[in-house]
VOVEX-825858 format. One line per 8 residues: number of its first residue (from 1); their letters; for each residue x negated, y negated, z negated of C-alpha. Coordinates in pm, 1 decimal, padded with zeros to 6 digits. Example, Ala and Ser with C-alpha at 12.3 -4.5 7.8 and 13.67 -1.06 7.14 Angstrom:
BEGIN
1) as) -01230.0/00450.0/-00780.0 | -01367.0/00106.0/-00714.0
end
This chain:
BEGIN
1) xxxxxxxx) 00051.7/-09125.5/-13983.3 | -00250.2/-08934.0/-14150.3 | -00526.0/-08752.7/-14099.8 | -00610.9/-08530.2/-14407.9 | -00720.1/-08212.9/-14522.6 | -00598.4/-07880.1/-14359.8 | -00397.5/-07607.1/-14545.8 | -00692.3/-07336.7/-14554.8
9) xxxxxxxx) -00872.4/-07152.3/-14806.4 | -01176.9/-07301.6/-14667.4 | -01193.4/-07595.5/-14426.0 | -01483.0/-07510.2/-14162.2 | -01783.9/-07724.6/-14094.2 | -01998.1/-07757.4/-13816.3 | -02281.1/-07951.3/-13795.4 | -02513.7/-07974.9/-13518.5
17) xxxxxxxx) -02867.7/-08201.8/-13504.7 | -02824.9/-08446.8/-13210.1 | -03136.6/-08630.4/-13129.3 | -03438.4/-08808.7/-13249.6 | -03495.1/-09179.7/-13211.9 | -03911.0/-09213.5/-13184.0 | -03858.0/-09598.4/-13179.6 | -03672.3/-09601.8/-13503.1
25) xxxxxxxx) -03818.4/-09313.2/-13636.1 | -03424.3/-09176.0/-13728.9 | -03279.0/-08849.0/-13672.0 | -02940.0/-08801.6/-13601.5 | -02664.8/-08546.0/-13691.7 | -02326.5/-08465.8/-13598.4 | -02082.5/-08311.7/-13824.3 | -01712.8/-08212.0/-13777.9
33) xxxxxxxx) -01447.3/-08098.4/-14051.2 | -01103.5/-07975.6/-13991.1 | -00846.4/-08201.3/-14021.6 | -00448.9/-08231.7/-13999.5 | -00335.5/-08499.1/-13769.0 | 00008.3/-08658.0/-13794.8 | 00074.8/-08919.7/-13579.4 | 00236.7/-09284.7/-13671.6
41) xxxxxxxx) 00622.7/-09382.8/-13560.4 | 00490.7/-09767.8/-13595.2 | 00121.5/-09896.3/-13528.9 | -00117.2/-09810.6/-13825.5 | -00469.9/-09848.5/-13949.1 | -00637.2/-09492.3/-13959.2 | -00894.3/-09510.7/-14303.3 | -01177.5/-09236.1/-14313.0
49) xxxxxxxx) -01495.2/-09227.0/-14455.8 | -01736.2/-09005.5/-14651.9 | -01906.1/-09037.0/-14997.3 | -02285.2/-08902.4/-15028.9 | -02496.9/-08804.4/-15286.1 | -02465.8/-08780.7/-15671.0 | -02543.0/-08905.0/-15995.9 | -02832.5/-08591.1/-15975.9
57) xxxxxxxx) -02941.1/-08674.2/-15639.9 | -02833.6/-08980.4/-15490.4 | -02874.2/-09125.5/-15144.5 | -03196.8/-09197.9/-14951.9 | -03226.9/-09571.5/-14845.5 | -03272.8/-09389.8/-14534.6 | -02912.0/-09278.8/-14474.4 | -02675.6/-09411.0/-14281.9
65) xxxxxxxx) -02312.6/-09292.8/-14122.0 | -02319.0/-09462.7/-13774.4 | -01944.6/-09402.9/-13659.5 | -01662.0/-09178.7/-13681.6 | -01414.8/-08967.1/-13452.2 | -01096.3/-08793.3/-13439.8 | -01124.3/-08509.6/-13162.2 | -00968.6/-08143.4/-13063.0
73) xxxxxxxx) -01227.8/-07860.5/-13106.4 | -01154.3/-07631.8/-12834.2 | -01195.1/-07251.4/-12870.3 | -01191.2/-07184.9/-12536.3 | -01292.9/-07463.0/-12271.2 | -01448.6/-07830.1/-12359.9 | -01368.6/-08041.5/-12712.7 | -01282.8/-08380.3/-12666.3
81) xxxxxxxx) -01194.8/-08697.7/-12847.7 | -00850.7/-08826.4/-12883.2 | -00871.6/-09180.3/-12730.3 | -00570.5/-09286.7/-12986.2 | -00841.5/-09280.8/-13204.8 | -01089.3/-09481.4/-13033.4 | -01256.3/-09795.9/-13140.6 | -01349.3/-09712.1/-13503.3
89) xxxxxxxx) -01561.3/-09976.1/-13683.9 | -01687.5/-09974.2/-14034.0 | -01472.8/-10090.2/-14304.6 | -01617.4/-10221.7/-14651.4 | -01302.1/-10230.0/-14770.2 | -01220.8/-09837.3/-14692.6 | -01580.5/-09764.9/-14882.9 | -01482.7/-09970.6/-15170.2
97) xxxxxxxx) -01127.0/-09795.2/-15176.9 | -01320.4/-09426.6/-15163.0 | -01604.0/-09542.1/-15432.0 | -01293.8/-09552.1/-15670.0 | -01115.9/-09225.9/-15582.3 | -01032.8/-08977.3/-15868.0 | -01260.2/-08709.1/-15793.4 | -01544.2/-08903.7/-15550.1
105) xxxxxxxx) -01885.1/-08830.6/-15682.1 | -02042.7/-09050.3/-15956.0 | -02400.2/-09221.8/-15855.4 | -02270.3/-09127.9/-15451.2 | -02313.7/-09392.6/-15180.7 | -02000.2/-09449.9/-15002.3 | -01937.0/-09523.4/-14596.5 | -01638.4/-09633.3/-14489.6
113) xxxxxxxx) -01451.4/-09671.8/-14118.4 | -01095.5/-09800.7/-13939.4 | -00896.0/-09843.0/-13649.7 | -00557.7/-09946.3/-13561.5 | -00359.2/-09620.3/-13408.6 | -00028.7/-09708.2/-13185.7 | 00221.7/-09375.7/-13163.8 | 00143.5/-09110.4/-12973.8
121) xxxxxxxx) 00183.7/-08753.5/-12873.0 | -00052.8/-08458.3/-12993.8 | -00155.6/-08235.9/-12731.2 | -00076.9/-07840.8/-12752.4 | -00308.5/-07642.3/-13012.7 | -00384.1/-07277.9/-12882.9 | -00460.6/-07055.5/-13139.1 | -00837.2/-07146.4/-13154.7
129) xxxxxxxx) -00793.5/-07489.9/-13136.4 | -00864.8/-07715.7/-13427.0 | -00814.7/-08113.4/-13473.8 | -01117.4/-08227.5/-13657.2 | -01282.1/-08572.1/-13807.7 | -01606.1/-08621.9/-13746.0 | -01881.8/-08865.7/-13866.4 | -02289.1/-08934.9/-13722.9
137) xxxxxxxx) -02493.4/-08969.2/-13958.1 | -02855.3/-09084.1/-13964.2 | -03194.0/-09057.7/-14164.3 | -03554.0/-09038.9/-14156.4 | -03708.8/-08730.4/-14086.1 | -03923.1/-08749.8/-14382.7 | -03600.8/-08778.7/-14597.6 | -03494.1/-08423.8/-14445.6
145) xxxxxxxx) -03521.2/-08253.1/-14826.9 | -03342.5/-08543.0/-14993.8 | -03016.6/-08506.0/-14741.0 | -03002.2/-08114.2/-14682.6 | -02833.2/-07980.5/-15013.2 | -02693.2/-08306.4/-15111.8 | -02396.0/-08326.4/-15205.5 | -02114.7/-08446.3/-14932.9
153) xxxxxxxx) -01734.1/-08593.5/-14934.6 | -01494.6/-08628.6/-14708.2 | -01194.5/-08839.4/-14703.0 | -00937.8/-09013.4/-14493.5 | -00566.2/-09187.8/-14461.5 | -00420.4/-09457.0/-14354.0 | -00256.9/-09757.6/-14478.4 | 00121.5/-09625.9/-14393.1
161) xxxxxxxx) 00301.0/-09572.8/-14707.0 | 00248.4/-09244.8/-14835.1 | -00016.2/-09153.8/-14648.5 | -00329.8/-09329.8/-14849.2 | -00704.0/-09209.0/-14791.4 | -00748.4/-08944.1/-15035.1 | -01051.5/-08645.6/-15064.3 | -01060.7/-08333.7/-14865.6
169) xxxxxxxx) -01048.7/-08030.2/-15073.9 | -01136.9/-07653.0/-14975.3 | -01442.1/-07691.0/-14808.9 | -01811.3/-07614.4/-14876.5 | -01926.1/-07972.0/-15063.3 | -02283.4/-07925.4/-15003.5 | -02479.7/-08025.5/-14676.5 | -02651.4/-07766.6/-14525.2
177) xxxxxxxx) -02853.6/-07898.5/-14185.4 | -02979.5/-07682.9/-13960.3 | -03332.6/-07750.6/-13864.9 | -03480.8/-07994.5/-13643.4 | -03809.4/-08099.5/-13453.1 | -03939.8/-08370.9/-13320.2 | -04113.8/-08231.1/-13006.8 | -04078.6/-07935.7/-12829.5
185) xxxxxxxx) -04433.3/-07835.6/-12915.3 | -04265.6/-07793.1/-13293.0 | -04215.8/-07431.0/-13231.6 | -04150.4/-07387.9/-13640.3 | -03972.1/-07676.1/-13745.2 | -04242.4/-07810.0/-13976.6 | -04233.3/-08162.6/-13742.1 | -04573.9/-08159.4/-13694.4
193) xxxxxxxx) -04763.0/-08021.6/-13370.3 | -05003.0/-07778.6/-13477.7 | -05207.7/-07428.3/-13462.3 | -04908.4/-07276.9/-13649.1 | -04639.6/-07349.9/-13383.2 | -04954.0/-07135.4/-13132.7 | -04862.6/-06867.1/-13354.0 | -04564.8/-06845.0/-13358.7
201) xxxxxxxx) -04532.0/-06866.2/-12952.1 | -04861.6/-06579.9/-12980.2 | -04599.2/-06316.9/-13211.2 | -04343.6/-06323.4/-12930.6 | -04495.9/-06083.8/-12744.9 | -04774.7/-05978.7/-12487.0 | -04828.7/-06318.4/-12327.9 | -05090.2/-06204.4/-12110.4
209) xxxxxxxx) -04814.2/-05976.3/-11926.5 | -04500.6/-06184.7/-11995.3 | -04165.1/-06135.6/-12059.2 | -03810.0/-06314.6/-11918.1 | -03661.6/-06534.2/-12184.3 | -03350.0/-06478.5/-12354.5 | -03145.1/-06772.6/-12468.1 | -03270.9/-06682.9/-12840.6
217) xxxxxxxx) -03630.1/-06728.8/-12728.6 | -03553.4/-07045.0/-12448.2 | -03689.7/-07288.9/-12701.8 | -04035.7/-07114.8/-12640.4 | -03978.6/-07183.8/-12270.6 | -04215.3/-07475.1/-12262.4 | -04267.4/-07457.6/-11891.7 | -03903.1/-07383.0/-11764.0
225) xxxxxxxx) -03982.3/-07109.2/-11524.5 | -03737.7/-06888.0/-11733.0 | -04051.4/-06645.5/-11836.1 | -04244.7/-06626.4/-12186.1 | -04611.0/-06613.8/-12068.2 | -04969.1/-06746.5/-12129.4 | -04850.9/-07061.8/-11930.7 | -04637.6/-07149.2/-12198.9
233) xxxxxxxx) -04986.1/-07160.2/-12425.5 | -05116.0/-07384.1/-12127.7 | -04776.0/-07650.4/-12150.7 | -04767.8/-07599.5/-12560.6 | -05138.0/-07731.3/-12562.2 | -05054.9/-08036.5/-12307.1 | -04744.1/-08133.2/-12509.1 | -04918.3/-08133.2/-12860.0
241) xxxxxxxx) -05194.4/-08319.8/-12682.2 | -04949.8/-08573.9/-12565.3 | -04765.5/-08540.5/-12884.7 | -05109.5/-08637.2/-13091.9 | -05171.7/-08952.0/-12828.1 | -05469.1/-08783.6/-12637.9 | -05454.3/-08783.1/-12281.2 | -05593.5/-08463.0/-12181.4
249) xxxxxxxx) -05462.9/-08134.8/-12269.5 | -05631.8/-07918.2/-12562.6 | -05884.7/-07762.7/-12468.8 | -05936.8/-07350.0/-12479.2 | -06200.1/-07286.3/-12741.2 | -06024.0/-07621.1/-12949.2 | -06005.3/-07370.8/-13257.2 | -05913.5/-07687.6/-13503.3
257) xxxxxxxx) -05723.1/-07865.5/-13244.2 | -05951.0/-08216.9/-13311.3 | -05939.5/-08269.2/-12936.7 | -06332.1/-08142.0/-12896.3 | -06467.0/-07771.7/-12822.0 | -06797.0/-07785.7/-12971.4 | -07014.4/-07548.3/-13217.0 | -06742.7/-07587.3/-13596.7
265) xxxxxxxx) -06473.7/-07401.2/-13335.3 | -06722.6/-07150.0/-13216.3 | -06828.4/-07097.8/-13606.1 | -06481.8/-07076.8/-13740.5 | -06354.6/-06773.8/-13494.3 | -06696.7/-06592.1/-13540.6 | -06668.9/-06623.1/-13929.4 | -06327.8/-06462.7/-13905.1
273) xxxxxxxx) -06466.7/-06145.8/-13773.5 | -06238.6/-06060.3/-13469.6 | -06508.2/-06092.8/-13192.6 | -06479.3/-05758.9/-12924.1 | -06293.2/-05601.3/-13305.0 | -06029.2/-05387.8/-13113.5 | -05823.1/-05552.9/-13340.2 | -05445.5/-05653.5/-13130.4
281) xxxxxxxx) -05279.1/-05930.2/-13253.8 | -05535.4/-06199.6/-13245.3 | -05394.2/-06560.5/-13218.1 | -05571.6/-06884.7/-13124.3 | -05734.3/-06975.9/-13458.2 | -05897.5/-06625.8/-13405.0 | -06057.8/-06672.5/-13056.5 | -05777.8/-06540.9/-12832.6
289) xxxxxxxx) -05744.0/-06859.1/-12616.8 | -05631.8/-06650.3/-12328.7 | -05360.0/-06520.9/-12452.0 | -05380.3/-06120.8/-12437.6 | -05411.7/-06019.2/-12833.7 | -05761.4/-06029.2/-12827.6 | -06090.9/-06185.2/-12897.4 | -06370.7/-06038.3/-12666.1
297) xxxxxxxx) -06564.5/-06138.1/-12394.4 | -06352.3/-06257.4/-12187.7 | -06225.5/-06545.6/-12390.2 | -06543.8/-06645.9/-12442.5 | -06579.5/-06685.5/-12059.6 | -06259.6/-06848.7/-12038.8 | -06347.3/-07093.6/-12301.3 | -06711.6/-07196.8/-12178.2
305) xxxxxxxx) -06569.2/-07220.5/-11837.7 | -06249.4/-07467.8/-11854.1 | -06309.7/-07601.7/-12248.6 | -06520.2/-07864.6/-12156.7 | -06808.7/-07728.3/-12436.1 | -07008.4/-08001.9/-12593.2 | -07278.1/-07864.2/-12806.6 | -07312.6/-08187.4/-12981.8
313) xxxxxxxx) -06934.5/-08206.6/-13129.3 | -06803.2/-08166.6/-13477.4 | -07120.0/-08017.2/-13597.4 | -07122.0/-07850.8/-13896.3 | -07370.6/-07633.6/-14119.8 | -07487.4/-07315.8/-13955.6 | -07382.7/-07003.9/-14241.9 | -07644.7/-06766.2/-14287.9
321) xxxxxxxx) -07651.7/-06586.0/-13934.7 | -07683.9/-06227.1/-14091.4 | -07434.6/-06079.6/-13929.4 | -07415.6/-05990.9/-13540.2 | -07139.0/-06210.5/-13442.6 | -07381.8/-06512.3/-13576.2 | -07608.9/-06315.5/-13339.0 | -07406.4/-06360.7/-13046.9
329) xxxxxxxx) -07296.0/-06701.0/-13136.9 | -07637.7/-06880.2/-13112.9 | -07720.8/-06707.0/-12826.4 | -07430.3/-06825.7/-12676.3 | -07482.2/-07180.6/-12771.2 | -07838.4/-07158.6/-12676.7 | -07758.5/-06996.2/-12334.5 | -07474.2/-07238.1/-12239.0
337) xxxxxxx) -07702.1/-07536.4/-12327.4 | -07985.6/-07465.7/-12107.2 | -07732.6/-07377.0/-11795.2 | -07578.6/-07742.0/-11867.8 | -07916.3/-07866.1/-11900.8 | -07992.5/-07675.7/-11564.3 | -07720.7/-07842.7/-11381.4
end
């Protein structure tokens, strides 16, 4: 028997990001290459394995290749794995034999993986269909640059005679990962939760009116109602919360996002210059904490009524108030402190 490389110009890849592991602080990937299966006339010992990393770029200690599969990639309907194949464990001894391959990758890191195969039939390929090995691999998100663009090997056999593990060939050597996140409040993949994920959900489109999401735009669905709208703002700001360990939601008016609205947020939109501007296409960081592209008035309102103001938080040094908008701000702080006091 054998599984090896297919007769293609180019083998095809696919690689999809699976999940992320809070506890172990791991993210996981799958990826699947094409593959020719042959199956065995007596039981055999299926050998695969990959080899990662170079002499130029080696490994991260992070990295790890949990398991491996042999499955049928469907074009039409579900894929599946082919249960002949089942039960593979990791092998030293496979890793060893693909460390010394003509052709693996000096300075590379090798993982290998086995399991005994009894004969069998293949089922039917359609014309879409595709057998294909695949491997899950693990690292930590913070190795992310050190895996994507590394350099990748594939590899499998089996100890029948004339079938032993040898490299794939054809195929684009170089991982390329798509993105991942490890929230959903990580609109732009940068795995942190912050005022540049609000504006990316704030150039979608006029929140304030809404708009039914498309499945290109269902990641910004943060309230699963199947509609892009300022209460997707409202879940974004409770799942960062969450996502920095506070218990209450951010705040409208929360310019900086330090889990206060106090007088540095009210200074920080007013020095950007955007107060009752005209100006469309305002995000939070410039006072539109309601959503509708822009900073007037009624944000202001908003804020002072649901932000949970405290005059007395992040303080910083007044600038020069020479402008109106300083104006406006210390009445505003003035005016809102006496109600409070009022109350």
């Amino acid at each position: 028997m054998s599984i090896s490389s297919v007769e293609a110009p180019e083998i095809e890849i696919e690689i999809e990001f699976e999940d992320y592991n809070d506890v172990t602080n791991r993210v996981t990937y799958q990826i699947e290459i094409e593959s020719s299966v042959v199956p065995p006339t007596n039981t055999a010992v299926c050998q695969c394995g990959i080899s990662f990393g170079s002499e130029l770029v080696q490994a991260p200690e992070s990295f790890r290749v949990l398991n491996a599969i042999v499955g049928l990639r469907r074009g039409e309907g579900d894929d599946f794995d082919l249960d002949s194949f089942s039960g593979f464990e990791p092998d030293d001894d496979v890793a060893a034999t693909l460390a010394g391959l003509n052709g693996t990758n000096n300075g590379s890191t090798t993982f290998g993986f086995s399991t005994p195969v009894n004969p069998f039939n293949l089922p039917p390929l359609q014309a879409e269909d595709a057998f294909v090995l695949g491997f899950l691999i693990e690292f930590a998100p913070e190795d992310f640059a050190a895996v994507n663009g590394n350099q990748i090997q594939f590899a499998a056999g089996s100890n029948e005679p004339g079938h032993p593990i040898n490299l794939f060939q054809r195929y684009q050597p170089t991982l390329k990962l798509p993105p991942f996140r490890l929230d959903e409040c990580d609109l732009n993949y940068d795995l942190v939760c912050d005022v540049q994920d609000l504006d990316v959900l704030y150039s979608l489109g006029d929140l304030a009116r809404g708009f039914e999401r498309t499945d290109a735009t269902e990641v910004y669905d943060l309230n699963g109602d199947d509609r892009i709208d300022r209460r997707d703002v409202q879940e974004w700001l409770k799942k960062a919360a969450d996502f920095h360990g506070l218990d209450d939601a951010y705040a409208p008016g929360d310019v900086n996002l330090d889990g206060e609205f106090g007088t540095s947020d009210l200074i920080q939109v007013f020095v950007a210059g955007q107060y009752e501007s005209g100006n469309d296409g305002q995000t939070w960081a410039t006072g539109d904490w309601n959503a509708d592209g822009y900073f007037d008035s009624s944000d202001t309102l908003y804020a002072f009524q649901v932000g949970r103001f405290n005059p007395s938080a992040n303080i910083q040094p007044l600038p020069e108030p020479n402008t109106a908008p300083f104006t406006l701000l210390l009445v505003t702080l003035c005016g809102w402190t006496a109600i409070r006091h009022r109350k």
